[in-house]
C-alpha positions as CSV (number, residue, x, y, z in Angstrom):
1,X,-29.2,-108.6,222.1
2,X,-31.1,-110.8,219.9
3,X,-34.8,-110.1,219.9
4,X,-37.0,-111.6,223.0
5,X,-39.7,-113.1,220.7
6,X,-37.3,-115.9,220.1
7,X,-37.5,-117.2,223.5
8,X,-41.2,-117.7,223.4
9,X,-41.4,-119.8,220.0
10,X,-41.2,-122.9,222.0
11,X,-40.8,-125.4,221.1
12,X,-39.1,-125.4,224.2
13,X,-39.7,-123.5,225.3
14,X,-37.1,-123.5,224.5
15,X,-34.8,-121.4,227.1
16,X,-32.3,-123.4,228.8
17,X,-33.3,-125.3,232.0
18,X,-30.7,-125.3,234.9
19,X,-28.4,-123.9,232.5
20,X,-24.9,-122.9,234.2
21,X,-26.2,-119.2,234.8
22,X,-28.3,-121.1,237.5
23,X,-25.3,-122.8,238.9
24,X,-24.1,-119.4,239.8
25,X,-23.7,-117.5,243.5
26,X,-25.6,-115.1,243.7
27,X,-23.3,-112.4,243.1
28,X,-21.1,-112.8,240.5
29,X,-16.5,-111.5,241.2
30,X,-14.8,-110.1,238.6
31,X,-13.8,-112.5,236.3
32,X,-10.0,-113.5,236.4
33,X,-7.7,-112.1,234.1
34,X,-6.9,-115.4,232.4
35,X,-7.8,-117.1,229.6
36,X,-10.5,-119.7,229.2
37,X,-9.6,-122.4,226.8
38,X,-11.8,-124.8,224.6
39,X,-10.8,-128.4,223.8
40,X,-13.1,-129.8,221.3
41,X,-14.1,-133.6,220.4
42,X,-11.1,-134.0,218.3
43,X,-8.1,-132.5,220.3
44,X,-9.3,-134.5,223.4
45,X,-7.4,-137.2,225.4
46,X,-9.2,-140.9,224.9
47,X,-9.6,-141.7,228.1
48,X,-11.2,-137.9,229.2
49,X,-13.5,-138.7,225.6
50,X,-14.6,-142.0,227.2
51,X,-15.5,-140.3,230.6
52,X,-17.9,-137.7,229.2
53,X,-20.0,-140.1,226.9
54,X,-20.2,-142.7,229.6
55,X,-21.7,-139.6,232.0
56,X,-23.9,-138.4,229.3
57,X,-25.0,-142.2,228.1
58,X,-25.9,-142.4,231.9
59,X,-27.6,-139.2,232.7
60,X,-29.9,-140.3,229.3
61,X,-30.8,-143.7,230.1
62,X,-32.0,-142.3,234.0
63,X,-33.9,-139.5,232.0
64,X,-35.9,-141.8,229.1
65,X,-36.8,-144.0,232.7
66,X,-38.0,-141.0,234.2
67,X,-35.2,-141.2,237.4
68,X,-34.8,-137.9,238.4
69,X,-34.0,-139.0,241.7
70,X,-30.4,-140.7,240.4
71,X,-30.1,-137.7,238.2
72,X,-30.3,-135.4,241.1
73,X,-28.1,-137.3,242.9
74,X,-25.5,-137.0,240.6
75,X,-25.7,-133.5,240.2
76,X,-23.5,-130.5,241.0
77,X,-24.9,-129.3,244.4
78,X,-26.6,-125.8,243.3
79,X,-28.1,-127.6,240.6
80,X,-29.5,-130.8,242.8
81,X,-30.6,-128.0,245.4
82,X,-32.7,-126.3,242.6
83,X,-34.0,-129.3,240.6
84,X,-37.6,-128.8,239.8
85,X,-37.3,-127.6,236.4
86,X,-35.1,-130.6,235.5
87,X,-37.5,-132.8,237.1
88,X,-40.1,-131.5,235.2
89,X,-38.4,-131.8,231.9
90,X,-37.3,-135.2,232.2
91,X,-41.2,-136.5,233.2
92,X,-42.7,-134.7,230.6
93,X,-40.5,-135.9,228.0
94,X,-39.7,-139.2,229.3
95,X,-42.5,-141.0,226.9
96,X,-41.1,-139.3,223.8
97,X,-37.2,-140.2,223.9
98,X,-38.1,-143.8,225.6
99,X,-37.0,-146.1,223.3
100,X,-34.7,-144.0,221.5
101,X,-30.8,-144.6,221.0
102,X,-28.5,-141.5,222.0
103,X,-25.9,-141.1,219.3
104,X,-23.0,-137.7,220.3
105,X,-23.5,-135.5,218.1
106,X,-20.3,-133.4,219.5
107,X,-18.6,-132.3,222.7
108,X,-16.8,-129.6,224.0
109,X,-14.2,-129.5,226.9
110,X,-14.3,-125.9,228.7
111,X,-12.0,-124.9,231.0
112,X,-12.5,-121.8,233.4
113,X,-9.6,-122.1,235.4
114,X,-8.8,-119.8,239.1
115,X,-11.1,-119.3,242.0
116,X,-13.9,-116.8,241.1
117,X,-16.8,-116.2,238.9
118,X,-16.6,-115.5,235.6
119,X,-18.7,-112.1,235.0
120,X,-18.4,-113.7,231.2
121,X,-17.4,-116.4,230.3
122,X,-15.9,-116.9,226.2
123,X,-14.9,-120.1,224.9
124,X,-13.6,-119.9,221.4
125,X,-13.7,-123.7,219.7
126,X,-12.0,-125.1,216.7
127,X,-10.2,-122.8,214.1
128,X,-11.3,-119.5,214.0
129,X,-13.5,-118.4,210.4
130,X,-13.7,-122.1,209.6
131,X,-17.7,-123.8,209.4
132,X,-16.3,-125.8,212.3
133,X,-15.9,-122.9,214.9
134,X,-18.0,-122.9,217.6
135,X,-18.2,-120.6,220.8
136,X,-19.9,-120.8,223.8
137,X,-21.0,-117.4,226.0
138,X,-21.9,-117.6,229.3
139,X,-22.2,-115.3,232.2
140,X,-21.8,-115.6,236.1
141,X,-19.6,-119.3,235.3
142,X,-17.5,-120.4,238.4
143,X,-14.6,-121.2,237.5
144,X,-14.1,-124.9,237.2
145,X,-13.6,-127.8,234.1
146,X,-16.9,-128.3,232.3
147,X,-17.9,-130.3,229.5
148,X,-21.0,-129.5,226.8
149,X,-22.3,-132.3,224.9
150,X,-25.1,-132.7,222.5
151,X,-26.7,-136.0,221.6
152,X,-29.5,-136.8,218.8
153,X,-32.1,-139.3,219.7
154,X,-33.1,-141.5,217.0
155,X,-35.6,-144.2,217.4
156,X,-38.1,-142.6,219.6
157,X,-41.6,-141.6,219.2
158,X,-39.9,-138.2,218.6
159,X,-36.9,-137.0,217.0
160,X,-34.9,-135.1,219.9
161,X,-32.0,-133.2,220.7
162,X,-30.1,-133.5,224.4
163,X,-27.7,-131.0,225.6
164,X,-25.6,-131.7,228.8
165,X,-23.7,-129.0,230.4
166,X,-21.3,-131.5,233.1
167,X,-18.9,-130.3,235.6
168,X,-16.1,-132.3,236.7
169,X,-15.8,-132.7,240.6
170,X,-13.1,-135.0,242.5
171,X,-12.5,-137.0,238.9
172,X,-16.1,-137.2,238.5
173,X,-18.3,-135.8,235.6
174,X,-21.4,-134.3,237.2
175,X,-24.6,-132.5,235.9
176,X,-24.9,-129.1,235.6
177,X,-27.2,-128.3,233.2
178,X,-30.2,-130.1,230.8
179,X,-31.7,-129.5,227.7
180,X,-34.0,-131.8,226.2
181,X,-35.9,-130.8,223.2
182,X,-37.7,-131.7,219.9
183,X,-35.5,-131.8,217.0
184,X,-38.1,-131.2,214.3
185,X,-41.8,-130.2,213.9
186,X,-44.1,-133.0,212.6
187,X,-41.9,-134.0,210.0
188,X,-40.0,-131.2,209.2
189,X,-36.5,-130.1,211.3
190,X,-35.1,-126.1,211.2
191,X,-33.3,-126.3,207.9
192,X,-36.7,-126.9,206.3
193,X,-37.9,-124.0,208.3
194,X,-35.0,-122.0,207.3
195,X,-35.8,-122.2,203.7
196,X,-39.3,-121.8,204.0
197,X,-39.0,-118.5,205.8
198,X,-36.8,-117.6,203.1
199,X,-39.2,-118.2,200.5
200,X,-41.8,-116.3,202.5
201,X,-39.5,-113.0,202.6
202,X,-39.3,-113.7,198.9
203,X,-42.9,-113.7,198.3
204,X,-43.4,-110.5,200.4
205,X,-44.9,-112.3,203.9
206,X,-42.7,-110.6,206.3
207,X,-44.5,-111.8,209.3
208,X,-44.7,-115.4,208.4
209,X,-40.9,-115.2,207.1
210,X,-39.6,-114.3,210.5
211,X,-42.3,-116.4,212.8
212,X,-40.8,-119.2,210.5
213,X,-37.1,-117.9,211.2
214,X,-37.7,-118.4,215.2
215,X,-38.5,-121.6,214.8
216,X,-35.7,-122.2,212.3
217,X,-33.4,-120.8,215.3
218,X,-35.2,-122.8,217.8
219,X,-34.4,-126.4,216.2
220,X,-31.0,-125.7,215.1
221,X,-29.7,-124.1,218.6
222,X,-29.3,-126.6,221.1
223,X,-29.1,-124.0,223.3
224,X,-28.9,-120.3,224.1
225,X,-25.5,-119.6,224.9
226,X,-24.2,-121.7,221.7
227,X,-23.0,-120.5,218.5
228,X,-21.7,-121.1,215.2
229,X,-21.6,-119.8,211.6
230,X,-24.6,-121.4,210.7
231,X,-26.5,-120.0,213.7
232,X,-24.9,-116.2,213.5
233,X,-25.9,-116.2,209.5
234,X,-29.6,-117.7,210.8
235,X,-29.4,-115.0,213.6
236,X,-28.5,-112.1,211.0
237,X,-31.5,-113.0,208.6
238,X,-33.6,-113.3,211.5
239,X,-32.4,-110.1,213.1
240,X,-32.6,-107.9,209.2
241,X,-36.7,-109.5,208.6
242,X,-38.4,-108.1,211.9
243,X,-41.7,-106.4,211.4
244,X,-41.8,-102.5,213.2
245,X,-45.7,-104.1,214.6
246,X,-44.5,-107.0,216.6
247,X,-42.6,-106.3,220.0
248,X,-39.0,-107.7,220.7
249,X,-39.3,-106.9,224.6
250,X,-42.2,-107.7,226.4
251,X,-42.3,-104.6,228.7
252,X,-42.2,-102.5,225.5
253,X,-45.4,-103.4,223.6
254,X,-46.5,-102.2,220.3
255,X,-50.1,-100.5,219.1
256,X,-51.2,-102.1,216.5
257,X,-54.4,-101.4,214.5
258,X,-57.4,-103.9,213.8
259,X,-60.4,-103.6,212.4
260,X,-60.2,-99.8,213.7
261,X,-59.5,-100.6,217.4
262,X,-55.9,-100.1,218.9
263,X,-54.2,-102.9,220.5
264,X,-50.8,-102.6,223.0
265,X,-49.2,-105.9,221.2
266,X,-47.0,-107.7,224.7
267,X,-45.7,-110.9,222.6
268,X,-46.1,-112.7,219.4
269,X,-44.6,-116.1,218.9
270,X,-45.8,-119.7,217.6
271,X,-45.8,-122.9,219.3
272,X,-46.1,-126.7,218.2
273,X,-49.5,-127.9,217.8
274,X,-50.7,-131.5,218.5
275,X,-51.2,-131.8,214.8
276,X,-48.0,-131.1,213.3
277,X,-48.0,-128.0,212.9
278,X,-47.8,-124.2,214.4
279,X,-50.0,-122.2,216.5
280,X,-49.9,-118.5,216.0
281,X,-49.9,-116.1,219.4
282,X,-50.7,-113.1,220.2
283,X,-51.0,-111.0,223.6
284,X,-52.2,-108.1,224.3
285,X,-53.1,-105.7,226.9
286,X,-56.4,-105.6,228.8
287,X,-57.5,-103.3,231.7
288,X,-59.7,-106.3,232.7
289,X,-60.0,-109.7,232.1
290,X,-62.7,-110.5,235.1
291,X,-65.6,-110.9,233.0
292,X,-64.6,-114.0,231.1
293,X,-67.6,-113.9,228.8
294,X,-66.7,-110.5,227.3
295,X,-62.8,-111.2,227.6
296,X,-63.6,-114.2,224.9
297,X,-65.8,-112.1,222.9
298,X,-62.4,-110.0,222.7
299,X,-60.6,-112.2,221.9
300,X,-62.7,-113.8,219.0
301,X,-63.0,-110.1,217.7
302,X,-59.4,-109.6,217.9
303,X,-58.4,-112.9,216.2
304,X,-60.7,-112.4,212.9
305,X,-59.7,-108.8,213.0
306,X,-55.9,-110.2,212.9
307,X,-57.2,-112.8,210.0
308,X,-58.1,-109.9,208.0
309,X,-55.5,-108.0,208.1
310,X,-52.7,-110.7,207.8
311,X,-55.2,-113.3,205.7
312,X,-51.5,-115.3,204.8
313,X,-51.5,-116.3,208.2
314,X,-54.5,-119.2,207.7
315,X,-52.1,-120.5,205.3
316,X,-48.9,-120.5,207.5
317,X,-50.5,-121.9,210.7
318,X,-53.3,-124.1,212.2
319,X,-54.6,-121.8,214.8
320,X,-54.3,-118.5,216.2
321,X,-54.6,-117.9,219.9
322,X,-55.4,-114.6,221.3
323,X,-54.1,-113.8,225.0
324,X,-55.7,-111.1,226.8
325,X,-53.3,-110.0,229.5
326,X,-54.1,-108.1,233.0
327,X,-52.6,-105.9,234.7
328,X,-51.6,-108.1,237.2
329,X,-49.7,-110.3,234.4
330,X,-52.7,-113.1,234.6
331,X,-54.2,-113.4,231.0
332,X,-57.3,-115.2,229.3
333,X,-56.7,-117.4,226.2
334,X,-58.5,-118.2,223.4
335,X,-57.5,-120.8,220.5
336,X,-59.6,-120.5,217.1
337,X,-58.8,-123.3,214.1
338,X,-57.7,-121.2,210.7
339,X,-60.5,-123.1,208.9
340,X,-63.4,-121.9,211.3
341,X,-62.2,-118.1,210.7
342,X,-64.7,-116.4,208.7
């Protein structure tokens, strides 16, 4: 399993929202024994071809408008009964890809055919060991004909990439799942991030090296359940450059000592700033976070604590944020600028 720290570098967030594992009943059969089958963008019929980008062209020009309500209404019905986090996607991201052209980048046609749930769903795509092969993974899949497709938006205030996850029903391409998310940082996309980390492994910064692979993953995955050669060799280099002091599962943290005090390390990750750039954070765990005065006096203390001992890190990043976390799972946060640590 790759590590969990991925899932927080986001970007986008970056996990998949209303992804087909939420299409799902709630208990998955035993998958059939018969083979799922990929069709990709070239094998496929015209007229098939033609009916997924005129869904996807559609579902795009309701989301830069902000219509959620048409988008729900042409959705697969687990999906339209359960679409918050597509709602919230599209409205928070509406002002970004408004104005933007939607080019296809590529499509897939998956078919899961039989009655029941797939416990696991594989579709192999293309011609095995070529840099065109690409495989999809996805559990708890009814079986059914679905279609992936990615589009690029150019044009826009900012560079984004869409991911459509359609199932067809009576002839008609619906939605079943939605990604929409950033295609680059400021002005830099995850190839640039790719050979920066490997330039920080080369100079010794293991930390920054793989904070910069995550995000390198991040941009160049449209989603979770995707892969490709480029992404498994990205995943590999990742997966060979993570530090023993940073946790990979949340519910396993990691001590880690600063300044002579012991911290339990929950999750490190970075995020897009508003200036272009990453923010650096860390959790940790607190047996109370009540007093908010002393909590941010903790916090301060661990951040310049974490300065020192990683002092590359004012280079790599704009600010580092310190999460104390409770308990109860409630944490305080605070954010301190690179050039204000002394």
């Amino acid at each position: 399993m790759r590590n969990m720290i991925r899932f927080c570098s986001r970007l986008l967030a970056l996990s998949l929202i209303a992804s087909p594992l939420a299409l799902t009943a709630q208990t998955a059969q035993t998958a059939q024994k018969v083979s799922e089958t990929c069709t990709t963008v070239q094998e496929m019929d015209a007229g098939t071809r033609a009916a997924i980008d005129a869904a996807t062209q559609q579902f795009f020009s309701q989301a830069a408008a902000g219509n959620t309500a048409a988008m729900q209404q042409n959705a697969i019905a687990p999906v339209a009964a359960n679409f918050q986090a597509i709602a919230f996607a599209v409205q928070r991201d509406k002002e970004k890809i408004a104005g933007g052209q939607a080019q296809i980048r590529n499509e897939w046609l998956l078919d899961a055919p039989g009655t029941q749930t797939y416990e696991r769903a594989e579709f192999f795509c293309g011609t095995i060991n070529s840099t065109q092969h690409t495989s999809f993974e996805i559990p708890n899949l009814p079986a059914g004909r679905y279609a992936v497709a990615i589009q690029d938006v150019i044009g826009s205030k900012q560079a984004f990439t869409v991911t459509y996850v359609l199932q067809q029903e009576g002839g008609q391409w619906k939605l079943a799942g939605y990604q929409a998310k950033p295609h680059q940082i400021g002005p830099h996309d995850g190839l640039w991030y790719w050979v920066q980390a490997r330039d920080y492994k080369k100079q010794g910064e293991q930390h920054i090296s793989f904070f910069y692979y995550t995000v390198a993953a991040d941009l160049l995955a449209p989603v979770p359940f995707m892969s490709n050669p480029q992404l498994e060799a990205l995943y590999q280099e990742e997966q060979q450059n993570v530090p023993k002091d940073l946790p990979q599962n949340p519910q396993q943290p990691v001590p880690v000592t600063l300044n002579g005090q012991t911290y339990n390390i929950v999750q490190a990750f970075v995020v897009p700033d508003d200036k272009q750039g990453l923010d650096l954070v860390y959790k940790y765990s607190a047996p109370d976070i009540t007093d908010q005065v002393k909590t941010f006096q903790q916090n301060m203390a661990f951040i310049k604590a974490l300065a020192t001992q990683y002092p590359e890190y004012k280079q790599a990043f704009t600010s580092i944020v310190a999460r104390a976390v409770a308990p109860n799972g409630q944490d305080f946060g605070t954010q301190l600028p690179v050039n204000e640590i002394k």
